[in-house]
C-alpha positions, 0 to 999 in steps of 0.5 A: 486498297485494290480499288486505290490502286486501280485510280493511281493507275487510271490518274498518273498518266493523265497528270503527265499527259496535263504537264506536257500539254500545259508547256505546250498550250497555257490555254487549258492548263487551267482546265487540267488543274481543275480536273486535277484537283478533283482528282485529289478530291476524289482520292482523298475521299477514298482513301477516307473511306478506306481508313473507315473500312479497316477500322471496321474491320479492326474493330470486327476482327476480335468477334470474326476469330472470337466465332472462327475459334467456336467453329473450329472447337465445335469442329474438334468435338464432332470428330471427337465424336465421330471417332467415338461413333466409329468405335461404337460402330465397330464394336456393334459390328463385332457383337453383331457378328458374334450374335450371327455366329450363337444363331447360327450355333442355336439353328443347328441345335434347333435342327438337331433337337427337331430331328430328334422329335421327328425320329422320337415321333416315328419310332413311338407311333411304331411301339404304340398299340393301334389303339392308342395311335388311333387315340392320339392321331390327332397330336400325331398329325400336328407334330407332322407339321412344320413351324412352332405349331408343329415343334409344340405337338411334338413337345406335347406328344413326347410328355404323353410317351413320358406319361405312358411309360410312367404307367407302363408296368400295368395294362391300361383298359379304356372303352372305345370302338373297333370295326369287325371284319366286315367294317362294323364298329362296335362299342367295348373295352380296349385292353393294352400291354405295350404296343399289343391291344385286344378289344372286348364288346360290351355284349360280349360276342366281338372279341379278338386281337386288334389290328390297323386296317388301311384307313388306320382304324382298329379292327379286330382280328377275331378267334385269337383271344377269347373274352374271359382272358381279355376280362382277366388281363383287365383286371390285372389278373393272370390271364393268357391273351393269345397274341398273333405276331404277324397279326391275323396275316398267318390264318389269312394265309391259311384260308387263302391256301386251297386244296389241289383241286381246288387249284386245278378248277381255277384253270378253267376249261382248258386245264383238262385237256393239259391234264389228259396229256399228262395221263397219256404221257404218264402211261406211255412213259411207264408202260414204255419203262417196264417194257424197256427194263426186260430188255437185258443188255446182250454181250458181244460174247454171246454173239461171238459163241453163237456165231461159232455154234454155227460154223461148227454145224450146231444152230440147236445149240446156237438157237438153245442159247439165243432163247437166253437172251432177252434182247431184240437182237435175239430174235433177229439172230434166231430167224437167222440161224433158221435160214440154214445154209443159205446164202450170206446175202439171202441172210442179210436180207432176212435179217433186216427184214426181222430188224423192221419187225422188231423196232416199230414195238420199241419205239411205240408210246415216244410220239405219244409223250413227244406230243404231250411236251409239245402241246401242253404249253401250247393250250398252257397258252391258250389257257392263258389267252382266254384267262386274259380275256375273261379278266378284260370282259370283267374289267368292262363290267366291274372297272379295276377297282375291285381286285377280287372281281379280276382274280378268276381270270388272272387265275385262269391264265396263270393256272393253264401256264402253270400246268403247262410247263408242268406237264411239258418239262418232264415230258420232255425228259422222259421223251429224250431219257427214252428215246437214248434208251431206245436208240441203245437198243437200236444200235445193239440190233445192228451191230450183232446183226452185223458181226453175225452176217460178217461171220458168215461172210468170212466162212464162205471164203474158207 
């Protein structure tokens, strides 16, 4: 139809084109009326070929809606399908989640039941014997394990303590092999009640209570049980295994404890010098004690009575009552009194003289314990020094691998320090307890020294 359309547009204008020509020159209008006619033709050829056209597509119509209506239903049915899909989809994502939310729920539970498989298997290994962890160190070490290696071992060792509790109501007895004191296994009999083991040699010479040493092996604590109970309590009869609560720790102990000779010889050379200090300030201070305890306070009325005795003309009487008095003060009053009538300055002369006399005997004996709390911790530090010493140099021989090989010198150094201070404290004390008693005694010595030249110095001016 379009192309139809096309030729009547390109042909109008020429047939009205041919017309006017044709009025204004007959010559061509044969010309143009041919070319008319071709025209025609051709459109009528045309317009041929356009009926044939819709009749094709008449005839084609009935199969292109017959295959547009198969399309279309095919078309229904995938989005029928597509929706279907889209709630099938929906229905996984919710199951999806809700199985997301029950392995969540399972881990948690899983968690849980681990944790307390890790709690059961540390709290068993502790209620066990040594014995019978050293027996089952191997079950022990796999359940230490992560993964479901580790869960398995774990679920293995809690059916051996179900086992073990089944049979905990008598001892159970199986033969292995313990290490002495000095490391050397030996072949016996392991006797178990709980988480108590005792081990008995088949030749019968090893025998005691068992222990875990740091490489986790059962070692035998010796002279705790004797065979014939071990023997007894296997066979289920009475029997009365010693048991030792802090497993073998407490005699140990006891050995270690030494004599105070012995400690004092840890100290080396120089704890001889700290323990003559020590000597010396003990005697000083004793004999300076004893000397200060006959050394009786004086009453100031005494000095008043004396001084009065003298003013009256009576120094027999005054001297008769000094000789009372056990006090330094007494003999400075006494060679007072002796000096008659002299003069009060003369008297106050002699009086300091004699106070110079007395003095020297009270204060006797302190620098001794004044040295002795000064220089005992001083050589307790040289003790030290050269204990620290001793233990480099045996560092340099034997290495810090054995502790025992350092003892001495760290023995040394701590020993000299302690007595040291031991020393040095209580000298120190009695340094200061003395010295104020002394001072006392001084400052009395003065005072009545004082009241009685004063006395003097008031009669004269009578």
């Amino acid at each position: 139809m379009r192309q139809l359309f096309i030729i009547l547009a390109i042909i109008a204008p020429l047939l009205f084109t041919g017309q006017a020509v044709a009025q204004d020159n007959p010559a061509p209008a044969a010309a143009y009326k041919a070319a008319l006619q071709a025209i025609d033709k051709d459109l009528a050829n045309e317009l041929e070929l356009l009926s044939q056209l819709r009749l094709k597509i008449a005839s084609e119509r009935p199969n292109l809606s017959t295959a547009t209506e198969k399309i279309a239903a095919e078309l229904r049915e995938k989005r029928r399908q597509s929706q279907l899909a889209a709630q099938e989809r929906d229905a996984l994502v919710h199951s999806l989640g809700k199985l997301d939310s029950e392995v969540a729920t399972w881990r948690d539970e899983r968690n849980y039941i681990d944790n307390l498989l890790t709690d059961f298997r540390r709290g068993f290994e502790g209620q066990i014997s040594t014995v019978a962890a050293h027996e089952i160190r191997s079950l022990l070490l796999a359940s230490d394990k992560g993964g479901d290696d580790g869960l398995n071992a774990q679920v293995k060792l809690l059916k051996t303590a179900i086992l073990r509790m089944a049979k905990s109501d008598q001892p159970r007895v199986f033969p292995g092999e313990a290490l002495d004191s000095e490391g050397v296994a030996h072949a016996g009999t392991f006797v178990e009640i709980g988480p108590v083991a005792w081990f008995m040699e088949n030749n019968g010479k090893l025998s005691g209570l068992i222990n875990e040493n740091d490489q986790l092996q059962p070692q035998v604590i010796a002279e705790i049980a004797t065979q014939a109970d071990i023997s007894a309590l296997a066979e289920g009869k009475a029997a009365s295994a010693a048991f030792d609560p802090s497993m073998g720790a407490a005699r140990i102990l006891d050995e270690v404890d030494s004599s105070p000779i012995e400690h004092i010889q840890k100290g080396g050379f120089w704890i001889y010098p700290i323990l003559l200090l020590a000597l010396i300030a003990t005697l000083a201070a004793l004999m300076k004690w004893l000397q200060l305890l006959r050394i009786k306070p004086i009453k100031t009325a005494l000095i008043r009575k004396v001084l009065q005795q003298v003013q009256n003309n009576q120094p027999k009487e005054a001297l008769a009552g000094l000789k009372k008095i056990r006090h330094p003060a007494g003999r400075v009053l006494r060679r007072a009194i002796k000096m008659g009538s002299s003069s009060a300055d003369d008297v106050e002369e002699a009086l300091y003289e004699e106070y110079l006399k007395v003095m020297p005997p009270l204060e006797r004996g302190l620098p001794l314990i004044a040295i002795a709390s000064a220089t005992a911790p001083l050589l307790g530090l040289l003790g030290t020094v050269t204990g620290m010493i001793h233990t480099f140099s045996l560092i340099n021989i034997f290495g810090t691998g054995d502790a025992k090989s350092l003892s001495s010198g760290i023995a040394e150094a701590l020993v000299t320090t302690e007595f040291g201070l031991i020393v040095a404290i209580p000298a120190l004390i009695l340094h200061a307890l003395l010295s104020r008693k002394v001072s006392g005694i001084r400052t009395a010595t003065e005072m009545a020294s004082i009241a009685y030249v004063n006395g003097l110095k008031a009669k004269a001016t009578e």
